[in-house]
VMD Tcl script that draws the C-alpha trace (Angstrom):
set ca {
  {0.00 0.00 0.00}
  {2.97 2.36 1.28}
  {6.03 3.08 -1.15}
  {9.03 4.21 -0.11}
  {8.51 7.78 -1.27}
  {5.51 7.96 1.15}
  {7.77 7.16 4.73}
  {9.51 10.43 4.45}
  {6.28 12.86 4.10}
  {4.38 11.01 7.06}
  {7.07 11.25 9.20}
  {7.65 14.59 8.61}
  {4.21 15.35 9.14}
  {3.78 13.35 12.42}
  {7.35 15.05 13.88}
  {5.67 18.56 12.55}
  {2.94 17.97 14.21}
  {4.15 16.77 17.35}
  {6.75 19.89 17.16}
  {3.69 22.30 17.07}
  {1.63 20.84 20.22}
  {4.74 20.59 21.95}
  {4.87 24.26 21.55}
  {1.47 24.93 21.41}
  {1.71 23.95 25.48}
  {5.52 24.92 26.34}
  {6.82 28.05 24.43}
  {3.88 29.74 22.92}
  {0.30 29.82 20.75}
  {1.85 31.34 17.72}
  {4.77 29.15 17.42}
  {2.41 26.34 17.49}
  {0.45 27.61 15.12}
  {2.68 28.29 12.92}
  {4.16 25.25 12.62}
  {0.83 23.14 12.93}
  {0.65 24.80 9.27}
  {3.18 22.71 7.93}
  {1.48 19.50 8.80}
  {-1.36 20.35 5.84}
  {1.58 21.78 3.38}
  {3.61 18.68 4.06}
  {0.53 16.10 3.48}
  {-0.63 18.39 0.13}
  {2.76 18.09 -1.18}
  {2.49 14.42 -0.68}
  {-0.58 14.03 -2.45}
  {1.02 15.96 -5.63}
  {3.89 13.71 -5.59}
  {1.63 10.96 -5.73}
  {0.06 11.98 -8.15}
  {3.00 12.68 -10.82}
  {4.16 9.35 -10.33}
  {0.91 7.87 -10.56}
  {0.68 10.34 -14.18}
  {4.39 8.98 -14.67}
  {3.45 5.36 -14.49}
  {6.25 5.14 -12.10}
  {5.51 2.19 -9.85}
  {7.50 0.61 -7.35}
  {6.03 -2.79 -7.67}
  {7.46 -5.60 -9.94}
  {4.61 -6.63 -12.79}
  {3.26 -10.09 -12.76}
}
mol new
graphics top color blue
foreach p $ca { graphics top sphere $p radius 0.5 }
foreach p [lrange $ca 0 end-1] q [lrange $ca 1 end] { graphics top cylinder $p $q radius 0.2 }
display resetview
């Protein structure tokens, strides 16, 4: 289901958005806002990715 392309964007958006409630609670609102942002940007960039290589016929997957 996951390729290897995909591991890299949901980690980054699981550290973002454990960054931004981290400080959300410690340092301040608007730092945590700001980077709770990113977690969207990172996931939309994913899906365009997907989406060229899908358009590419790139697979990762050996044909039968």
């Amino acid at each position: 289901m996951f390729h290897k392309i995909d591991y890299p964007f949901l980690i980054g958006a699981f550290v973002s958005f454990l960054a931004s409630v981290s400080l959300w609670f410690l340092k301040s609102h608007e730092y945590g806002l700001f980077v709770g942002l990113w977690v969207p940007s990172i996931l939309s960039l994913w899906v365009g990715v997907r989406v060229v290589i899908l358009a590419m016929g790139i697979t990762t997957r050996k044909n039968r």
